[in-house]
N, C-alpha and C positions, 0 to 999 in steps of 0.2 A: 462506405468506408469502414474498413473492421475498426480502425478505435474508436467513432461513433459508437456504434452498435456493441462494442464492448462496454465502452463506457455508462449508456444508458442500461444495458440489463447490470451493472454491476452497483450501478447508481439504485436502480429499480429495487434490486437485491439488500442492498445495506439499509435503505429507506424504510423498507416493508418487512424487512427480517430481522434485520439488526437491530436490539434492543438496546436503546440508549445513546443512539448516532444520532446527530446533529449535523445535517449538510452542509459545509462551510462554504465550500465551490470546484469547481470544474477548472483546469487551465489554470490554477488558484497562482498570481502573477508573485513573487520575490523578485526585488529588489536588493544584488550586493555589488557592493561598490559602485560599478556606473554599467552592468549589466542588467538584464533581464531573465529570470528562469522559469517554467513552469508547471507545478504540482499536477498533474493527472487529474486528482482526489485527494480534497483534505475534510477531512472529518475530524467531529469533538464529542469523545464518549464521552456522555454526563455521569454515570455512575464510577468510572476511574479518572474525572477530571484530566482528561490528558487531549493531546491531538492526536489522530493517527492518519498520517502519511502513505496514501498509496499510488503505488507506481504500478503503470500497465506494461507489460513489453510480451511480444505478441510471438518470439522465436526461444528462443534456447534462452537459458539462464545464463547471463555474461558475468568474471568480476570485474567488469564496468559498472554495471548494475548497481550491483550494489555498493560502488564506489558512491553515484550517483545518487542512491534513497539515503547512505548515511551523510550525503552533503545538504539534501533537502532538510531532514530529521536536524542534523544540527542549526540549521536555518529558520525552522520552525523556532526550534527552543530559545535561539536567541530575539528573535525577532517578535512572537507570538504570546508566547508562552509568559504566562505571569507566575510571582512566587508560589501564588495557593494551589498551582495545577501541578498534576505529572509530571513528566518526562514524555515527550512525544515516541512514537513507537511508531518504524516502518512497517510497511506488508508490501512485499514485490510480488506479484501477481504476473506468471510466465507460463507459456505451452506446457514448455517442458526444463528439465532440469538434472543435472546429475549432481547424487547427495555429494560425491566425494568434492567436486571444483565449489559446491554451495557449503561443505563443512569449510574448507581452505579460506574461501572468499570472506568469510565470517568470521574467522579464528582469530579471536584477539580484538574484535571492533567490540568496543563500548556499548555503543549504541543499543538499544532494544531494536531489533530487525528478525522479520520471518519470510522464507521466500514461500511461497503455496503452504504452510502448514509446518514444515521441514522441521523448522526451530522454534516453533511452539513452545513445544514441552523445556527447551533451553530460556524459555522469557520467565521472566518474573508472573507467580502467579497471578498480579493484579494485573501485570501485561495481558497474561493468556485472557483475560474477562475481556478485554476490550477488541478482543478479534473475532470475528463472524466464525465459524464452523469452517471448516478447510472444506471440505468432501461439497458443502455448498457454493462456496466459491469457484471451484473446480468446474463443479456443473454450470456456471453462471458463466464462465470464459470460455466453456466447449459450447455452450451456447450462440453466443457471441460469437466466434470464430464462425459454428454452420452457419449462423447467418449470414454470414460476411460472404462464405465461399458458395451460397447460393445464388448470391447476385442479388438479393431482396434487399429490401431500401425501408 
């Protein structure tokens, strides 16, 4: 299944590459109100004390999406997140993307959010430290995906 196999090289990727991630979980379950939601990947940069929030989606860039990672991100913060840490910060991780529907989608959201790299340079520098390398993420999802469309397990 590609979100298996996504998951784990991205999983593989932040663990072995990412300096200063902290694997919190997988599926990682929120509880609000009397539903259930649940986190792709949550991680905790130790050198920017924050959480960072990642969403997989496997097609085009939707502003669903990132309706979606800034509902989780605000869920994190209240739920997670203690006085002495960050501000938790999304990463929407997608195929593909167009910048214009991904500038719109974000115009005006509070939140700290990047989708593949896009608004990087738009985050708070201590933001930007706690994001992996875009161009290696990239290669970590096109990975994932051959796999997926090979049929290999």
């Amino acid at each position: 299944m590609l979100e298996n196999a996504l998951i784990e090289q991205v999983e593989r990727f932040l663990l072995e590459l990412g300096q200063g991630f902290a694997f919190v979980g997988r599926q990682y379950a929120l509880l609000v109100g009397d539903d259930d939601f649940f986190i792709d990947l949550l991680f905790f940069h130790i050198p920017t004390k924050r959480y960072v929030v990642v969403k997989l989606k496997r097609s085009v860039f939707t502003p669903e999406a990132a309706g979606k990672l800034n509902f989780y991100v605000n869920v994190v913060d209240d739920q997670l997140r203690t006085e002495h840490e960050a501000a938790t910060i999304g990463l929407l991780l997608c195929r593909t993307r167009s910048d214009v529907v991904v500038r719109y989608a974000l115009s005006g959201v509070a939140t700290p959010m990047a989708v593949a790299g896009y608004t990087l340079a738009d985050l708070p520098r201590d933001a930007q430290s706690a994001l992996p390398v875009e161009r290696l993420l990239l290669d970590v999802v096109a990975a994932a995906v051959d796999h997926d469309a090979s049929g290999e397990e």
